[in-house]
N, C-alpha and C positions, 0 to 999 in steps of 0.2 A: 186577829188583826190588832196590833200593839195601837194603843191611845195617845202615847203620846205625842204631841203635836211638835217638829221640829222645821227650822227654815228647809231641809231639803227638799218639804214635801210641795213646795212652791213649785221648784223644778218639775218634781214631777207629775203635780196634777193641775200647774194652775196654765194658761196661754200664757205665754211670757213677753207680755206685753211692758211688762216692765220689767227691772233691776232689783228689788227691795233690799235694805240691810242685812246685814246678818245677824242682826240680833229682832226679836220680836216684841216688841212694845204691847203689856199688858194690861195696864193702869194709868191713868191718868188722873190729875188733880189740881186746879190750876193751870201754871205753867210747868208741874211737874209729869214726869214720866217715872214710867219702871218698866225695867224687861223679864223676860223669864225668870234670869239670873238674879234678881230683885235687884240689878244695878241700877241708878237715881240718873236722869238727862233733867236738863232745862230746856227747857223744849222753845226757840228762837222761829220756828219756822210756822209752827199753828195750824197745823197741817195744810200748807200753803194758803195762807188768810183766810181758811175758814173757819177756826175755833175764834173766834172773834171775842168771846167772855172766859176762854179757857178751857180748859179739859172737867167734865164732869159737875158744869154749873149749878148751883141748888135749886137757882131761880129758874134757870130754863129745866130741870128734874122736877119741878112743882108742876111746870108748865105744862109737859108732857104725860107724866103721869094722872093730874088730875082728866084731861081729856085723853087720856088710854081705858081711863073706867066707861066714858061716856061712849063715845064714836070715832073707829078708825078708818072707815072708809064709806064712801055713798055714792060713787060713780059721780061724769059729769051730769045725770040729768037732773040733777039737786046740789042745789047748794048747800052750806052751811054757815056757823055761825063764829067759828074762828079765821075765817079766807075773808067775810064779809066784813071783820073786825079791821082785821091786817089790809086790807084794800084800801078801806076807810082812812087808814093811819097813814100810808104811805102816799097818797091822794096827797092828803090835807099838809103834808111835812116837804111835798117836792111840787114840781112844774105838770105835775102831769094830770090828767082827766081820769084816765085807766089804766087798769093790771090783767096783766093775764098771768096766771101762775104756771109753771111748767118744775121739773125736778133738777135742771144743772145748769151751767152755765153755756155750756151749746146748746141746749133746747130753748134757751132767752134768745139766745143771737139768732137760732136759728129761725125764731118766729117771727123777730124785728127784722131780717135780713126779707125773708116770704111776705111780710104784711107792706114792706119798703115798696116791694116790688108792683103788690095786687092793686097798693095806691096808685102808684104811678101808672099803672093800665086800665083804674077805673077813672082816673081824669085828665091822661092825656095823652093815652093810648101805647101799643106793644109795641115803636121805636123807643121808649125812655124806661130804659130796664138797665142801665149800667151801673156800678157797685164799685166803688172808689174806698181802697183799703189803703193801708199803709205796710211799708216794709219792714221786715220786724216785730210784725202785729201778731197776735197770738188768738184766733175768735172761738175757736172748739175744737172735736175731734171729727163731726159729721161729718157728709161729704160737702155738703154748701159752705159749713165754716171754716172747714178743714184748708177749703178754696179759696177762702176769703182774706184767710190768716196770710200773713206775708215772708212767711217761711216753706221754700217750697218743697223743702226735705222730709215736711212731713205730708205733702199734697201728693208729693208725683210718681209715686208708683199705683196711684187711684182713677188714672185717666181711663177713658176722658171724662174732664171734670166741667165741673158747671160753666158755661161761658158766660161772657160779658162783665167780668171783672180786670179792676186795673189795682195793680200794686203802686202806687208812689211813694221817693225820702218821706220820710218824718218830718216834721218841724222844717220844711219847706213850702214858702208861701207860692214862691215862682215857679215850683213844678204844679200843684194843683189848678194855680191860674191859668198853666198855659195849657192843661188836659181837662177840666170841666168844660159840660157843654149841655145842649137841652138833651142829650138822650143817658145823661148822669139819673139815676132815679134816688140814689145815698151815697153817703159820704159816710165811714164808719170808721171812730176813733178810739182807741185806749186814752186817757189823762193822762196817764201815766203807763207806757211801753212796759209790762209786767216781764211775763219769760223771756222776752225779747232786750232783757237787760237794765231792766228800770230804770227808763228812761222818761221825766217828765216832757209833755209837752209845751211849748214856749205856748203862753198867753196869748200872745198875736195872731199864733197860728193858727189857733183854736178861735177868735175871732175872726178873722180872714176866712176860715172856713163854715163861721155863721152865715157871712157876706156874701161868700160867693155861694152859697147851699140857695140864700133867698134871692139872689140873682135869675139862676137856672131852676127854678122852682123844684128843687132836689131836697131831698128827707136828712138830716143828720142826727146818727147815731150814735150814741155814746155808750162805750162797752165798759162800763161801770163794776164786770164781775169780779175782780181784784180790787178796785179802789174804793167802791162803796162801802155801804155802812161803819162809816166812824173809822174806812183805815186810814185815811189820811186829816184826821182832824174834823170831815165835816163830815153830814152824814151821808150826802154825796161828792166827789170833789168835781163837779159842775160849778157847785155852789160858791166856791173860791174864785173858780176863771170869768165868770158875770157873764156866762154864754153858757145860752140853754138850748140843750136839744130838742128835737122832738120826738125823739124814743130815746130811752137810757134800759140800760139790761144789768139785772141785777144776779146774785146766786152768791156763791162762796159763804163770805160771814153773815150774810141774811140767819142761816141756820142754824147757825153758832155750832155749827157738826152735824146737826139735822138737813137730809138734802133737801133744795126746794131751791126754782128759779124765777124770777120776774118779768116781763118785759113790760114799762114803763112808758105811756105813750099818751099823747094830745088828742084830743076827742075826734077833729078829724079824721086823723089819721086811723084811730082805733073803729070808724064805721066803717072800713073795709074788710074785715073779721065780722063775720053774720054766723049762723049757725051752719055748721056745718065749712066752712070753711079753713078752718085748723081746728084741733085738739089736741088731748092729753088726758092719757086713763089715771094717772098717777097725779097728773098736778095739781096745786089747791088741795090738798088733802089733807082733812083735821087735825091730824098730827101734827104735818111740819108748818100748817099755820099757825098752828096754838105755840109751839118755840118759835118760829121766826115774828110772832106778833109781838112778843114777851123779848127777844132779842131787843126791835125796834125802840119798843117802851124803855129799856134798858140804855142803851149806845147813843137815843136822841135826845140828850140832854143836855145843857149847855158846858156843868161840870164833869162830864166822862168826856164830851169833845174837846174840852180843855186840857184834861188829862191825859189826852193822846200826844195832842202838842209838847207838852211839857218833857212823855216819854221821849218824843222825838230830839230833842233836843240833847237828852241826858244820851241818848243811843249815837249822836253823829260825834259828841264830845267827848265820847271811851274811843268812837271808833280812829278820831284822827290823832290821840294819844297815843294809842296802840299804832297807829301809822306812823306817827315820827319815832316808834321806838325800834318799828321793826319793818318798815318800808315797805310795803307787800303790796301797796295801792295806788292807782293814779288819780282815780278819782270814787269820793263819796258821795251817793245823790239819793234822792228820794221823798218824798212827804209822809208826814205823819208815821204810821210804823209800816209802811211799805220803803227796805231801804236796800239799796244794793253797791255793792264795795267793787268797785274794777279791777282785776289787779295787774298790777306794775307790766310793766312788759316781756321782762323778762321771767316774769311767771302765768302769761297766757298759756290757757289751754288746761290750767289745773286747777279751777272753781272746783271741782269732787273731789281731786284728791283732798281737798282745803277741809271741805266738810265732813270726810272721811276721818281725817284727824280729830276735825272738833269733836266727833259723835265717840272717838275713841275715849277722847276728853273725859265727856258727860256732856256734851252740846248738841244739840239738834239743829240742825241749820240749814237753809238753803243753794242752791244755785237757781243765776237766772240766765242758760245759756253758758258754754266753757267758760267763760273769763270775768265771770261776775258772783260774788259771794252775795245773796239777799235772806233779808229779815224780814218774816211777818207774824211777831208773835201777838201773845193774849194782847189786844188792848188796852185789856186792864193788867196787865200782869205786875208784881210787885216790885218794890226798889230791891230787896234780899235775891230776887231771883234774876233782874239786873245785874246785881254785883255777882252773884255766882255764874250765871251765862258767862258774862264776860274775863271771869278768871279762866273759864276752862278756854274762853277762846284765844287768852295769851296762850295758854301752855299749846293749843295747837297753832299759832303762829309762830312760836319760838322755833317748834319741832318743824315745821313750814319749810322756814326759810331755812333754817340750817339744812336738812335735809337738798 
C-alpha cells in the first residue's frame, strides 16, 4: 500500500461531507501557509475565526505542551486546574456567573438552547418552551441547532425536526414584537449574521430584544461562536451594543485551533444544570483549557483589542480601493476582522469562484453564502502579510472581472 498521501484519497475514504481544495495545506506559521507543493498562501480566512493568534503560536505551544507532560484527561467526575483557571478568567472578564465547557460551537448552543428550555419548565411550566431564531442565522450542525439555525437547506431533509421554533427578519423590531409572547422561553441571536452573510445587527434591535425578552420573561441568547474573543474589537461583541445577555456561547477562536466550546450564563439560569442533567466526556479538558486559558490571557488586552480595530480599518480601506478600481462590490460590512464583501449584482452567485481565484493567487479566503467574499484572519496578523494578502487578491479580482 503506497504512503503517499494525495487529495484523491478524500474521495475515496473520507464521507463527503464537504468539498476541500485541491491542494493540501501542510505547514502553517502565522498568517502563513504551505501545501505539499511547498507553495506559500496568506491565509485571510483562519480557518474560519478560529486561529485567532495564527497558525502555530509559541505562546499557545508553550501552553499545551507544558500541560501535555502533566494531564490530558480525567473524566467529568474530577476537575481540574486549567478549566478551573479559564472559568475564573472568563467569569471575571464578562456578565456572566458560569461556564460550562463542551468541544464546538454546536455543543455551546446546543446546551444554552436545552438549559433555555429546563429553565423555562422549572419556573413557569411546559407551555413556555418556544425558541425564537432569526433568518439567516447559522447555530450548528446537530439536530436542535441544525433547527434553530434559519437556513432551512441545511435542516430539511432531517424531519421531523425539533418543534416549537420560530424563524423571524433579522434587524426587524416589528416582526419580533408582534410574534413574542409568554410561551417564548429564548430569543437567540448572532451580533453579527456570520455564514449567513455577515451581516451586523442594528443596535436597536438588539435592544428591543433585551426589552421585549424582560417583558415575556423569556432568556436571550447570544451566539457569540464567530464574534467572540477579540474578533470584532472586543473580547465579546456584547460589550459594544450595551446589551447583555443571559447566556452567550462561545468556541471558534476561544482555542486558537485547539477545539473547545463555552456556554456563558447568569447564576440563575445556570441552577437549572444539577448533576446529571447535561454532560460532556470531552469537555473542559486539560489540554484545551490550558491554550484557550493562555488564548484569553493573550486577546484580552486593551492593546491587541486595539489592534484588531486598527487592522480593521486598514482591511475596509484596501477593500474599497480595490472596489473603485475594479467594481466587484455592493457593499462592504463587518467589525473588527470579521468582514464580508457582497458582490455586485451582476456577479452573484460566484463568492467560490472569487475564492478559487484568490487561493490560485496565494490567498486563502472565505465565502459567507453564494454572494458574499469574508475575512477572518490572525487577529494579530502582520502589516507585510496585509500587504501581500491583498496583492494576491488584486490579481484574483483583475482575473474576476475580466473573466
Amino acid at each position: 500500500m503506497s504512503d503517499v498521501i494525495k487529495r484523491n484519497l478524500f474521495d475515496q475514504y473520507m464521507v463527503p461531507c464537504f468539498s476541500p481544495a485541491s491542494f493540501i495545506p501542510v505547514k502553517g506559521k502565522g498568517s502563513r501557509v504551505w501545501d505539499q507543493e511547498g507553495k506559500e498562501y496568506v491565509d485571510f480566512a483562519g480557518g474560519i475565526a478560529v486561529n485567532s493568534l495564527g497558525h502555530a503560536n509559541d505562546e499557545l505551544k508553550n501552553a499545551l505542551s507544558s500541560q501535555m507532560e502533566n494531564l490530558w484527561h480525567i473524566g467529568n467526575g474530577y476537575t481540574n486546574e486549567p478549566v478551573l483557571k479559564l472559568a475564573k478568567n472568563l467569569v471575571e472578564s464578562t456578565f456572566a456567573d458560569k461556564v460550562f465547557f463542551c468541544n464546538s460551537g454546536a455543543e455551546a448552543n446546543e446546551a444554552a438552547l436545552k438549559i433555555a428550555r429546563k429553565y423555562a419548565l422549572d419556573k413557569y411550566g411546559s407551555h413556555k418552551n418556544e425558541i425564537i431564531s432569526f433568518e439567516n442565522s447559522f447555530h450548528g450542525r446537530t439536530l436542535f441547532t441544525v433547527t434553530v439555525g434559519g437556513q432551512p437547506k441545511y435542516s430539511q431533509d432531517f424531519a421531523p425536526l425539533p418543534q416549537e421554533i420560530a424563524h423571524l427578519p433579522y434587524n426587524n423590531i416589528d416582526a419580533i414584537k408582534a410574534h413574542i409572547s409568554e410561551k417564548t422561553c429564548a430569543v437567540i441571536v448572532e451580533p453579527i449574521i456570520g455564514e449567513g452573510g455577515v451581516i451586523p445587527a442594528d443596535p436597536e434591535f438588539l435592544k428591543a430584544l433585551r426589552e421585549l425578552c424582560d417583558q415575556h420573561h423569556a432568556l436571550l441568547i447570544f451566539d457569540e461562536i464567530q464574534t467572540g474573543i477579540g474578533r470584532t474589537g472586543y473580547l465579546y461583541a456584547y460589550e459594544e451594543t450595551g446589551v447583555e445577555p443571559d447566556i452567550l456561547t462561545s468556541a471558534k477562536g476561544l482555542g486558537g485551533g485547539f477545539p473547545i466550546g463555552a456556554m456563558l450564563v447568569k447564576q440563575h439560569v445556570a441552577e437549572s444544570f444539577q448533576p446529571g442533567t447535561h454532560g460532556t466526556t470531552f469537555g473542559g479538558n486539560p489540554l484545551a483549557a490550558a491554550v484557550g486559558g493562555k488564548v484569553v490571557e493573550l486577546v484580552n488586552q486593551k492593546e491587541f483589542l486595539a489592534g484588531v480595530q486598527e487592522r480593521h480599518h486598514e482591511f475596509i480601506q484596501r477593500m474599497v480601493v480595490l472596489n473603485e478600481r475594479y467594481q466587484a462590490f455592493s457593499e462592504i460590512r463587518g467589525k473588527g476582522l470579521l468582514l464580508g464583501a457582497e458582490l455586485a449584482e451582476k456577479y452573484q452567485g460566484k463568492a467560490k469562484t472569487l475564492t478559487n481565484l484568490a487561493a490560485e493567487e496565494g490567498l486563502i479566503a472565505l465565502i459567507a453564502g453564494p454572494d458574499v467574499l469574508r475575512f477572518a484572519p490572525a487577529l494579530n496578523i502582520s502589516q507585510q502579510d496585509i500587504d501581500d494578502g491583498f496583492m494576491c487578491l488584486e490579481k484574483a479580482l483583475k482575473r474576476f472581472v475580466q473573466e
